[in-house]
DOZA-879869 format. One record per atom (N, C-alpha, C, O): x, z, y; atom name. Coordinates in Angstrom, 2 decimals. Layout:
! DOZA-879869
SITE;X;Z;Y;CA
...
END
This chain:
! DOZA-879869
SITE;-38.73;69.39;-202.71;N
SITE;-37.77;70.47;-202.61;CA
SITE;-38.35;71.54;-201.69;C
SITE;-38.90;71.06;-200.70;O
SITE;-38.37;73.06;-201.79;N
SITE;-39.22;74.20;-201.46;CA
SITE;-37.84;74.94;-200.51;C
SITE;-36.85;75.41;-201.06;O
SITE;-38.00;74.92;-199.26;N
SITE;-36.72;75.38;-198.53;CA
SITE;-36.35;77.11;-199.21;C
SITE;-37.04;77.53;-200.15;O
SITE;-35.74;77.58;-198.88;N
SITE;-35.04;78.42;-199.58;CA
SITE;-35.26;79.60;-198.66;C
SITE;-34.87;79.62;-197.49;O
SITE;-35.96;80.65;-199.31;N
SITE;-36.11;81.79;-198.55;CA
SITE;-34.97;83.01;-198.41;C
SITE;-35.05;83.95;-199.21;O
SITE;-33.60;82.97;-197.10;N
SITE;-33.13;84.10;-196.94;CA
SITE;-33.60;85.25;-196.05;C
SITE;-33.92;85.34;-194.87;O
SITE;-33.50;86.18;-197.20;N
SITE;-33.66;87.70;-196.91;CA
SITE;-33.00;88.14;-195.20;C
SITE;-31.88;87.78;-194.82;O
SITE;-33.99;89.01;-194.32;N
SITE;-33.18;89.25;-193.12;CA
SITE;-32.95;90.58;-193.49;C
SITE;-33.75;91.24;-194.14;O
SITE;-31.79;91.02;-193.04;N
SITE;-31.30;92.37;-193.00;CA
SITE;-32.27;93.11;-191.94;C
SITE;-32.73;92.99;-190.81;O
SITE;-32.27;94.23;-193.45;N
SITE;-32.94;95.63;-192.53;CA
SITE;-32.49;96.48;-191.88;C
SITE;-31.72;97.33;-192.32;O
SITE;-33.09;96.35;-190.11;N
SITE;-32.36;97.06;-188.93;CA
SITE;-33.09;97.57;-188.10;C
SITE;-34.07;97.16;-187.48;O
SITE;-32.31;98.87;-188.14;N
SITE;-33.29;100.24;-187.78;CA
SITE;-32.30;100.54;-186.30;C
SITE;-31.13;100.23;-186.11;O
SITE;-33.21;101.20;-185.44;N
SITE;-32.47;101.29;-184.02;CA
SITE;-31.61;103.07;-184.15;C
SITE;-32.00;104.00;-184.85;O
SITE;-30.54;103.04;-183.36;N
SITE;-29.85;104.25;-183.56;CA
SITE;-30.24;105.43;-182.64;C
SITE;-30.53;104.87;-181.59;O
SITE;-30.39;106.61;-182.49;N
SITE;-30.89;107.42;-181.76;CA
SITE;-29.76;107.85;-180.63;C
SITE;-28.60;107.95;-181.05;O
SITE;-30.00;108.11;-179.23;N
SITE;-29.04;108.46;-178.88;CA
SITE;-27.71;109.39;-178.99;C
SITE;-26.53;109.14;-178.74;O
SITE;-28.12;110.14;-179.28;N
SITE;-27.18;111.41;-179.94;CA
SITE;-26.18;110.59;-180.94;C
SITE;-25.01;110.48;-180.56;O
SITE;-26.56;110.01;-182.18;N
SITE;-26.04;109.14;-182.70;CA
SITE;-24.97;108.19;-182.63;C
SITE;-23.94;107.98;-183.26;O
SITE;-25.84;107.44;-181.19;N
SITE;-24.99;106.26;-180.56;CA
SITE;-24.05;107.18;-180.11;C
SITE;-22.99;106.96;-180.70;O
SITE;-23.95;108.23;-179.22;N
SITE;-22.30;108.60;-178.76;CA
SITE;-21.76;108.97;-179.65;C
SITE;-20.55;108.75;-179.66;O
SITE;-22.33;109.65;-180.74;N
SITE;-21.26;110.22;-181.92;CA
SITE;-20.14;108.30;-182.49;C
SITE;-18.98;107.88;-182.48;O
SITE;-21.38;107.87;-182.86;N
SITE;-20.86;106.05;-182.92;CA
SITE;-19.45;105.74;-182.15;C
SITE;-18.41;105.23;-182.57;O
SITE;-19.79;106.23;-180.88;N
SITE;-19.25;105.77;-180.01;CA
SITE;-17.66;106.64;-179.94;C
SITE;-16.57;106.07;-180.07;O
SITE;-17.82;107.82;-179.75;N
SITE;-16.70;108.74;-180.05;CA
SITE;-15.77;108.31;-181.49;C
SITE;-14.68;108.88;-181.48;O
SITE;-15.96;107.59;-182.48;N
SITE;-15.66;107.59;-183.68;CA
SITE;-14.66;106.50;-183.56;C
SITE;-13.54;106.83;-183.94;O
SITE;-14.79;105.46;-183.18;N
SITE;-13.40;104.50;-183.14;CA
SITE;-12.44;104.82;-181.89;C
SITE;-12.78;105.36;-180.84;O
SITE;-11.32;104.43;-182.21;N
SITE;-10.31;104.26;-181.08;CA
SITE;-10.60;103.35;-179.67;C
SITE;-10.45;103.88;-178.57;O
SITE;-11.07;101.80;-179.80;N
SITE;-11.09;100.66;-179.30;CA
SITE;-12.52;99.87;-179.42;C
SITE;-13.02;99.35;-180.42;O
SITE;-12.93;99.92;-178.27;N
SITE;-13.81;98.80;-178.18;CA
SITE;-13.90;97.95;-176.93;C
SITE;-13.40;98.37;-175.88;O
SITE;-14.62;96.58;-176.99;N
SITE;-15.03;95.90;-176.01;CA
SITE;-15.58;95.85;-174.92;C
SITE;-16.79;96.07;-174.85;O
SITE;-14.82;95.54;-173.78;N
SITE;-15.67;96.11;-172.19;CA
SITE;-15.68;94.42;-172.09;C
SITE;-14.76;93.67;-172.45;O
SITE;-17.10;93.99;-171.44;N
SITE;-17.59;92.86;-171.11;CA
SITE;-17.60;93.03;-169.60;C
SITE;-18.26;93.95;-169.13;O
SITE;-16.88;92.14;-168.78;N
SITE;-17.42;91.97;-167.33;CA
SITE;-17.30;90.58;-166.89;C
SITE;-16.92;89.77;-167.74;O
SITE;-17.59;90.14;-165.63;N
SITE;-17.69;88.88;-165.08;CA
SITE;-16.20;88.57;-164.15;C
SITE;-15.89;89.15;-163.11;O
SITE;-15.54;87.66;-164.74;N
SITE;-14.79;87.77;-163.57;CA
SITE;-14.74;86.04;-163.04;C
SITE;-15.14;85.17;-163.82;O
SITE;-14.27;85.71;-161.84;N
SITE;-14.52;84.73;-161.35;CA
SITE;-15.97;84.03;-161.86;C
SITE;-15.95;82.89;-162.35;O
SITE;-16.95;84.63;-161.74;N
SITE;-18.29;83.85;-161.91;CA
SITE;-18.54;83.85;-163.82;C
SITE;-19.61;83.82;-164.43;O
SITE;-17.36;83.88;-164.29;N
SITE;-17.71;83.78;-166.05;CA
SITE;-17.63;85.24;-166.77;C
SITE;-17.08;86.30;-166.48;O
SITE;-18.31;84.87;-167.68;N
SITE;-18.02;86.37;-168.78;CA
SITE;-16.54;86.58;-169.41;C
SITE;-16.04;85.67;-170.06;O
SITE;-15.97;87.60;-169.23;N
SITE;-14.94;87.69;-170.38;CA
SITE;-15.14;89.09;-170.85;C
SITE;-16.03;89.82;-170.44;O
SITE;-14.13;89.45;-171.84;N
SITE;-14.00;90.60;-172.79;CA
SITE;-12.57;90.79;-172.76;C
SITE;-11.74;89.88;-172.79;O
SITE;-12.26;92.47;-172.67;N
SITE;-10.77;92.95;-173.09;CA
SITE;-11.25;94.10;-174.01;C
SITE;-12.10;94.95;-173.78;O
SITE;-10.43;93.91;-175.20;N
SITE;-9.96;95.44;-175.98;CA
SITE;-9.97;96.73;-174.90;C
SITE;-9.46;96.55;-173.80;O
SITE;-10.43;97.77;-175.18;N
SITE;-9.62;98.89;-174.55;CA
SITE;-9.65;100.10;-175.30;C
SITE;-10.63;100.06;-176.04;O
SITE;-9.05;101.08;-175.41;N
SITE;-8.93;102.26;-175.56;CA
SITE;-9.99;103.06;-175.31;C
SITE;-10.68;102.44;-174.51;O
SITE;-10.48;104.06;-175.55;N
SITE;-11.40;104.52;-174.67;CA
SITE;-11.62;106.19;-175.50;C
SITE;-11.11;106.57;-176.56;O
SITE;-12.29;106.72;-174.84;N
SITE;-12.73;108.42;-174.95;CA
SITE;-14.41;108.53;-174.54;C
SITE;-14.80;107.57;-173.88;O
SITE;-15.21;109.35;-174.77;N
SITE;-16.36;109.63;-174.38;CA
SITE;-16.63;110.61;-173.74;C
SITE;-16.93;111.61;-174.40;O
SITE;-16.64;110.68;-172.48;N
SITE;-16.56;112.24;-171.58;CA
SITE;-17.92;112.42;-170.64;C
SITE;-18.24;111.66;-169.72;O
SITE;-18.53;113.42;-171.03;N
SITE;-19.83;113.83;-170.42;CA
SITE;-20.70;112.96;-170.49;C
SITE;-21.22;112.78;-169.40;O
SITE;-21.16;112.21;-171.44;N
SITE;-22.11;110.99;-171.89;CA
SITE;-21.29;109.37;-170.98;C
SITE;-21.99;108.36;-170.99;O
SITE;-20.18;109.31;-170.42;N
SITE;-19.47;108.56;-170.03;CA
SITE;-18.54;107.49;-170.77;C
SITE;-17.83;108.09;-171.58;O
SITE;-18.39;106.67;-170.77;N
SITE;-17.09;105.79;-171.77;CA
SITE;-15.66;106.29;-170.22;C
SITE;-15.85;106.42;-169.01;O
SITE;-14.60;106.40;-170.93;N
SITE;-13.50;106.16;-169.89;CA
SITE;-12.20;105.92;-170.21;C
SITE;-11.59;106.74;-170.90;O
SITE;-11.58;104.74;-169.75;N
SITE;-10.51;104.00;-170.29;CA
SITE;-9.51;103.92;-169.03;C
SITE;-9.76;103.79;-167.83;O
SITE;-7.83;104.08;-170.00;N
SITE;-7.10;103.67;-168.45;CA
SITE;-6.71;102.36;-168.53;C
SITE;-7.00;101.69;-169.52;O
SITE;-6.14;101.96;-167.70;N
SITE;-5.93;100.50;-166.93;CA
SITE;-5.06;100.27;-165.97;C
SITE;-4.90;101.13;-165.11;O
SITE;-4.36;99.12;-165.94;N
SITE;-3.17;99.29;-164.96;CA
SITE;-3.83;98.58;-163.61;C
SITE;-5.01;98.32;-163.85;O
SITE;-3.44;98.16;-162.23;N
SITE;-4.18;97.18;-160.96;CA
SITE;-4.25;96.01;-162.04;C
SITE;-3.46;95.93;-162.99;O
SITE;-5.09;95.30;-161.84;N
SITE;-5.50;93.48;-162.40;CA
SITE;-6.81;93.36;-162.53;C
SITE;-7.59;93.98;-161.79;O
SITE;-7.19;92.60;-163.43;N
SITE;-8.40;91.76;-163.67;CA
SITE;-9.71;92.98;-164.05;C
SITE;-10.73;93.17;-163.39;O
SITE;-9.31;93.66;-165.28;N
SITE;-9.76;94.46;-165.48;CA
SITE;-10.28;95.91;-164.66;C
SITE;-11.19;96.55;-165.19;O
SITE;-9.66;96.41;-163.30;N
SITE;-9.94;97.21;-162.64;CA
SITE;-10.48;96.30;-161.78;C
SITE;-11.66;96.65;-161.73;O
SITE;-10.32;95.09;-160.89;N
SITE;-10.92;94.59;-159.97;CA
SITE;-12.60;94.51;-160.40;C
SITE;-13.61;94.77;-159.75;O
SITE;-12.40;94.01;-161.82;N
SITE;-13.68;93.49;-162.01;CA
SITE;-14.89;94.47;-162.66;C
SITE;-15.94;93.95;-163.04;O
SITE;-14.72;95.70;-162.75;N
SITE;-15.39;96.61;-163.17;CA
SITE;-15.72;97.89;-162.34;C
SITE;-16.63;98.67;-162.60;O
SITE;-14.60;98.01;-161.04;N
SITE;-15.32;98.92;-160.21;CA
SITE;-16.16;98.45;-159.52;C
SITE;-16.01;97.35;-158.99;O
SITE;-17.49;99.37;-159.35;N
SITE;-18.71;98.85;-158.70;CA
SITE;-19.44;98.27;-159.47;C
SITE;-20.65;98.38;-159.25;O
SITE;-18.97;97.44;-160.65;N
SITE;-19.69;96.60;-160.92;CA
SITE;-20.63;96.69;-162.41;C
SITE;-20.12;97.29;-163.35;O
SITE;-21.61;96.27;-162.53;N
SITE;-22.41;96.07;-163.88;CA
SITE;-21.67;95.48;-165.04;C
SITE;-21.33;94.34;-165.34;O
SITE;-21.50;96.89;-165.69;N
SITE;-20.24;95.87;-167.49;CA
SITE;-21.53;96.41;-168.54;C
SITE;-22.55;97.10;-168.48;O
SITE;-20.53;95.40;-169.75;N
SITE;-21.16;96.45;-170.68;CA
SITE;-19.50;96.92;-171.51;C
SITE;-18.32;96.76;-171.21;O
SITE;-20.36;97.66;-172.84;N
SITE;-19.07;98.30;-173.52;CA
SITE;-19.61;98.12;-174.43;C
SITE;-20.83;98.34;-174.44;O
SITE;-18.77;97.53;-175.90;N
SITE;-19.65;97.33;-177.20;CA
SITE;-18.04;98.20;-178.26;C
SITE;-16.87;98.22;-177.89;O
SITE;-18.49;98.68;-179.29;N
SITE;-18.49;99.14;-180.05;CA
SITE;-18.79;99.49;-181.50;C
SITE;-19.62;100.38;-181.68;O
SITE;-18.17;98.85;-182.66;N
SITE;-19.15;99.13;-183.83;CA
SITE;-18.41;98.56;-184.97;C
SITE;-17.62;97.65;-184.74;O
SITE;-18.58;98.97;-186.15;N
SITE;-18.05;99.48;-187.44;CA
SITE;-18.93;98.82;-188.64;C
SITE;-19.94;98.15;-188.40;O
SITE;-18.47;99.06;-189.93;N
SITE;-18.84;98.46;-191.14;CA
SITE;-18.73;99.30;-192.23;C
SITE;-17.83;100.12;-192.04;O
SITE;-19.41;99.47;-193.54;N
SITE;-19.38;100.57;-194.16;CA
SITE;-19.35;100.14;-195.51;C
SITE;-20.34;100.20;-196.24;O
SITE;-17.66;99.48;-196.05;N
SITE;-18.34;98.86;-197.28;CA
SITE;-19.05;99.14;-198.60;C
SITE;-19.67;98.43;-199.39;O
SITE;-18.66;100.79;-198.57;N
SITE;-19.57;101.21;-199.57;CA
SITE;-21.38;100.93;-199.48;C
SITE;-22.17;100.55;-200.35;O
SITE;-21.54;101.23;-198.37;N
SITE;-23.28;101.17;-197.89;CA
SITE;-23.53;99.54;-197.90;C
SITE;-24.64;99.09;-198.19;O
SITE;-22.75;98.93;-197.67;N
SITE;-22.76;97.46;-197.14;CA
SITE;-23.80;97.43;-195.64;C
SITE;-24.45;96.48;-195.18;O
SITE;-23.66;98.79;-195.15;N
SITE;-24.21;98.87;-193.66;CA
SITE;-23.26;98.43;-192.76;C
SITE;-22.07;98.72;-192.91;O
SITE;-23.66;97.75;-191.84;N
SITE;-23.09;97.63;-190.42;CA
SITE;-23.65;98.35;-189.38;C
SITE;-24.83;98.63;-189.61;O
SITE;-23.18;98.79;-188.20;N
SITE;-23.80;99.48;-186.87;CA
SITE;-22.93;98.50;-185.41;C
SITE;-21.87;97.86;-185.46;O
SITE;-23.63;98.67;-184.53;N
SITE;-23.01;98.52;-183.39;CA
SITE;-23.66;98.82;-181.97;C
SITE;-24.68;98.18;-181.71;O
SITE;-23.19;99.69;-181.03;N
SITE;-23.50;100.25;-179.84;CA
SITE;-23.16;99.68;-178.67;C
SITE;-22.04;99.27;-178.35;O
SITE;-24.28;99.64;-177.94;N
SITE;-23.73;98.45;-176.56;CA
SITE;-24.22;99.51;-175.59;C
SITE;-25.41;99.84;-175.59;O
SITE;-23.15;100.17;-174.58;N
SITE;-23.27;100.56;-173.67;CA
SITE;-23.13;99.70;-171.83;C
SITE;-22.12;99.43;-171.19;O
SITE;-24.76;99.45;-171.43;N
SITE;-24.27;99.03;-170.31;CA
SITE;-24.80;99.97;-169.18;C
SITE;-25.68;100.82;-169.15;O
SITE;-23.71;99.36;-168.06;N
SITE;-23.72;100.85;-166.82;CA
SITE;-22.97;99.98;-165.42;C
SITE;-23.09;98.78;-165.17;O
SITE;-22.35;100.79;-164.82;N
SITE;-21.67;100.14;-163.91;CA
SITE;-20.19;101.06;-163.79;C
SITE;-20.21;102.29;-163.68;O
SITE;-19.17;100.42;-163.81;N
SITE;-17.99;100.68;-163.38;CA
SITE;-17.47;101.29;-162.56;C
SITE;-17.62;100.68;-161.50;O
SITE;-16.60;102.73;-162.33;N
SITE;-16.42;103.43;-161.26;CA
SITE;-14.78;103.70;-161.48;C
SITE;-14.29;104.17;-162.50;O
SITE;-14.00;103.25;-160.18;N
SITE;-12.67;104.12;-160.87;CA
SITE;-12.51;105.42;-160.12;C
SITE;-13.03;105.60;-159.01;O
SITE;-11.88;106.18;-160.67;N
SITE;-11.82;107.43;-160.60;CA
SITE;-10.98;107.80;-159.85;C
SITE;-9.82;107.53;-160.13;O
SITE;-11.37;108.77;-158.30;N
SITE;-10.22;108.78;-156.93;CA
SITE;-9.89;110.10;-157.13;C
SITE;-8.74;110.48;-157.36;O
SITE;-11.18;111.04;-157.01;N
SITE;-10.79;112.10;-156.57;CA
SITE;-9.99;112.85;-157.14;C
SITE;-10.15;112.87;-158.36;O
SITE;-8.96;113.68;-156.64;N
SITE;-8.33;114.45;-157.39;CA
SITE;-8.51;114.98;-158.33;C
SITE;-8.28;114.44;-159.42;O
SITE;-8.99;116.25;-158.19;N
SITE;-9.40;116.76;-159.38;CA
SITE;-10.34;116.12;-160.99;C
SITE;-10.07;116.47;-162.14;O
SITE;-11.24;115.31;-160.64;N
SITE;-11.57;114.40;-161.77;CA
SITE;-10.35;113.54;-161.92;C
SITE;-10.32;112.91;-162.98;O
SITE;-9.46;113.39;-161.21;N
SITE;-8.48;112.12;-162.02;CA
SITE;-7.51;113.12;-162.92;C
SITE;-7.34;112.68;-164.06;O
SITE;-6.82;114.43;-162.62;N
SITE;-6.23;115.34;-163.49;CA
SITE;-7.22;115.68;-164.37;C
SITE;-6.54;115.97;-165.35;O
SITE;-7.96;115.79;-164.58;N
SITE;-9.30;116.03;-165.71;CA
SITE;-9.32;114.25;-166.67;C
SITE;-9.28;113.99;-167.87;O
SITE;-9.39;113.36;-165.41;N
SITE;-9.55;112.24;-167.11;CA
SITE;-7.85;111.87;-167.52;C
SITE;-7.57;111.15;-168.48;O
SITE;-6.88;112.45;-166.69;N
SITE;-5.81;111.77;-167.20;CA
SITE;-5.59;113.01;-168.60;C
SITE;-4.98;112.40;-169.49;O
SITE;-5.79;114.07;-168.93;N
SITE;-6.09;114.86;-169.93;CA
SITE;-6.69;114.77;-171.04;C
SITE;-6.56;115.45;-172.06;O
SITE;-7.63;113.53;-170.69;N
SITE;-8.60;113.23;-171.91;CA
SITE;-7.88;112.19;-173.02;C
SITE;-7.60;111.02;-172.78;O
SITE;-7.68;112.78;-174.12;N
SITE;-7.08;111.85;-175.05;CA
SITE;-7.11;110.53;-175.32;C
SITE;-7.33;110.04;-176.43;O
SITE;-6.92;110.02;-174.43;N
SITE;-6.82;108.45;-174.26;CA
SITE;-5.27;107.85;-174.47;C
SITE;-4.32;108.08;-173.73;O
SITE;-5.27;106.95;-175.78;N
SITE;-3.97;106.45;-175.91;CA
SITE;-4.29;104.77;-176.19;C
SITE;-4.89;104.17;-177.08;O
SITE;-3.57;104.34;-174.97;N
SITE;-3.82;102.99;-175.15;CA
SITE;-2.77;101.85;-176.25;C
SITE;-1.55;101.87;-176.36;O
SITE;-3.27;101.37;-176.60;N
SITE;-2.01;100.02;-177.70;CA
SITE;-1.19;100.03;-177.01;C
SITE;-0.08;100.46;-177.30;O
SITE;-1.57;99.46;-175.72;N
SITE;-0.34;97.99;-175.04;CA
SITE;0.68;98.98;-174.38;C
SITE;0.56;100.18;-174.14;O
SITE;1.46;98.33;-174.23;N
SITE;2.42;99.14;-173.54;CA
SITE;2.48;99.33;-171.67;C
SITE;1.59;98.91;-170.93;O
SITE;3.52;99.93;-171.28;N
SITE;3.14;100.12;-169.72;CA
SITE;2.37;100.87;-169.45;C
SITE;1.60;101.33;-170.30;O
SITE;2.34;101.26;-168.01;N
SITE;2.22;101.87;-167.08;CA
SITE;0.49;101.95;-166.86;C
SITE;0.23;101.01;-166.12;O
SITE;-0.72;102.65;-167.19;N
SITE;-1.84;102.81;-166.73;CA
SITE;-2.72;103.60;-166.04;C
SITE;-3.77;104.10;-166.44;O
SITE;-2.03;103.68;-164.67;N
SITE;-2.75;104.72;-163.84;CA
SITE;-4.12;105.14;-163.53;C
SITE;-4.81;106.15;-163.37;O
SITE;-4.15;103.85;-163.54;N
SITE;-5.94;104.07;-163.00;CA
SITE;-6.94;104.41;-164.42;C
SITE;-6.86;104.00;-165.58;O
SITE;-7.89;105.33;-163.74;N
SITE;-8.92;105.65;-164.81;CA
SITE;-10.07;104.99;-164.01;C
SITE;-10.30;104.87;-162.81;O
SITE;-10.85;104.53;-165.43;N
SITE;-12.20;103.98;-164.92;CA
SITE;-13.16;104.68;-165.77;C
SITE;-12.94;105.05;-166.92;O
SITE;-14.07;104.80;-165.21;N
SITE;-15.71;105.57;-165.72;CA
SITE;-17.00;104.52;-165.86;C
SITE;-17.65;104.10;-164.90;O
SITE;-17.22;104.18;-167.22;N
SITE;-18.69;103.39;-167.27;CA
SITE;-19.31;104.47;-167.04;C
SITE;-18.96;105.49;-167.63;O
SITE;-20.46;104.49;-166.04;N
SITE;-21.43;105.26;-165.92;CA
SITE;-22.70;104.59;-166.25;C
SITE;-23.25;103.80;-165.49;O
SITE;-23.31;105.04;-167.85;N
SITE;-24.25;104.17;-168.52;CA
SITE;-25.41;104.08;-167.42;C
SITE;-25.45;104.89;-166.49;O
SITE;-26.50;102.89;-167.60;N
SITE;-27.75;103.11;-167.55;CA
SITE;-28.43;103.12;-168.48;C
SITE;-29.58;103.55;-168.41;O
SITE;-27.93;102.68;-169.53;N
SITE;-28.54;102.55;-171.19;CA
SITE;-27.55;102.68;-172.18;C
SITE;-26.44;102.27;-171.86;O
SITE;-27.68;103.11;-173.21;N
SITE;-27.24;103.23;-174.13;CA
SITE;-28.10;102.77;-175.83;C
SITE;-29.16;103.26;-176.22;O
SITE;-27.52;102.06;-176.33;N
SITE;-28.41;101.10;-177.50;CA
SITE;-27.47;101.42;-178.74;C
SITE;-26.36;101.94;-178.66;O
SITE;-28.10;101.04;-179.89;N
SITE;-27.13;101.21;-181.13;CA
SITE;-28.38;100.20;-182.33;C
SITE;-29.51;99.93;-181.94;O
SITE;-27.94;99.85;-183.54;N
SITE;-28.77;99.38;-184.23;CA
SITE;-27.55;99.47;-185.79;C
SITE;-26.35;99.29;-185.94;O
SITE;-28.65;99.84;-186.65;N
SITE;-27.91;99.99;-188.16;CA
SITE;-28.04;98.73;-188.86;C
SITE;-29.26;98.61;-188.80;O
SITE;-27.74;97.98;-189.31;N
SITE;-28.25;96.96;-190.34;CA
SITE;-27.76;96.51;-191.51;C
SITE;-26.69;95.99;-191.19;O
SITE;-27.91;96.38;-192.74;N
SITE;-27.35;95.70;-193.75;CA
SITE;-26.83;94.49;-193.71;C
SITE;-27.36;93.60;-193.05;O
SITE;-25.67;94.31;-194.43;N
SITE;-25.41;93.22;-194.51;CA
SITE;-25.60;92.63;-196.03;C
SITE;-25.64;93.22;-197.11;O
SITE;-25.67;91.47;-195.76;N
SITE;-25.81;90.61;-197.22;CA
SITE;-25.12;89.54;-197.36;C
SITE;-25.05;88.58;-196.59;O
SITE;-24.53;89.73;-198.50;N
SITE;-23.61;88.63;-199.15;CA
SITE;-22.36;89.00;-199.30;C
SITE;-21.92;89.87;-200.05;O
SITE;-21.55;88.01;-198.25;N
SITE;-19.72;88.33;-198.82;CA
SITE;-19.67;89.20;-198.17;C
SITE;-18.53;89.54;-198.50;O
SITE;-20.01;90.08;-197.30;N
SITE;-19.52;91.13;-196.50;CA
SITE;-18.59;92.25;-197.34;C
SITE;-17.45;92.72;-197.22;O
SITE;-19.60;92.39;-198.15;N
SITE;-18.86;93.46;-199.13;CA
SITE;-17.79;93.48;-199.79;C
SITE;-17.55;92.37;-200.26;O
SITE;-16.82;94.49;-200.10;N
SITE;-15.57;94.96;-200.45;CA
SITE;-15.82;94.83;-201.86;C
SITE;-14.96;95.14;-202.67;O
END
């Protein structure tokens, strides 16, 4: 019996310009941070301001664990006509946002979150990298 040769999808890297347009294009994506020593992930809302991701947030897990600190932010979509997939991983470090005047500037920025309640605080990924990759998919993916 001759093992069975599957095809790997062809994946091309995204250019930056690209990746923020990527990035600007959905409502919601994934912020990765560490909290108590482990990885987790929350949904968030988010906007793209001055090559920045910025999402609001109420005090908890999510603001403790991302100001100051190294996150990432992932992002990314499916195209069933193309049977392309993409996805953008922004990592940076976490800043929340004090000063006056930048906090009336991001509370302006069209940010509408799902959940309900109260979200004062704004936070700023401030990238160090920004990544993206296109790739096909094969098989059931398709519509």
């Amino acid at each position: 019996m001759s093992p069975t040769h599957v095809p790997q999808p062809r994946t091309r890297e995204i250019e930056l310009h690209e990746a923020l347009a990527l990035l600007r294009s959905v409502p919601v994506g994934r912020l990765a941070v560490v909290v108590d020593g482990a990885p987790d992930v929350f949904p968030v809302n988010h906007v793209v301001d001055h090559g920045t991701v910025v999402f609001r947030t109420a005090v908890g897990t999510k603001l403790s664990a991302t100001h100051g600190q190294r996150v990432a932010f992932e992002v990314d979509g499916y195209d069933a006509s193309s049977g392309e997939a993409w996805s953008v991983v922004v990592h940076g470090v976490g800043r929340v946002v004090y000063e006056s005047e930048e906090v009336i500037e991001a509370l302006m920025l069209p940010i509408f979150p799902w959940q309900g309640g109260s979200k004062p605080q704004v936070v700023r990924v401030i990238p160090s990298t920004i990544t993206g990759r296109r790739f096909s998919v094969e098989g059931g993916a398709r519509d």
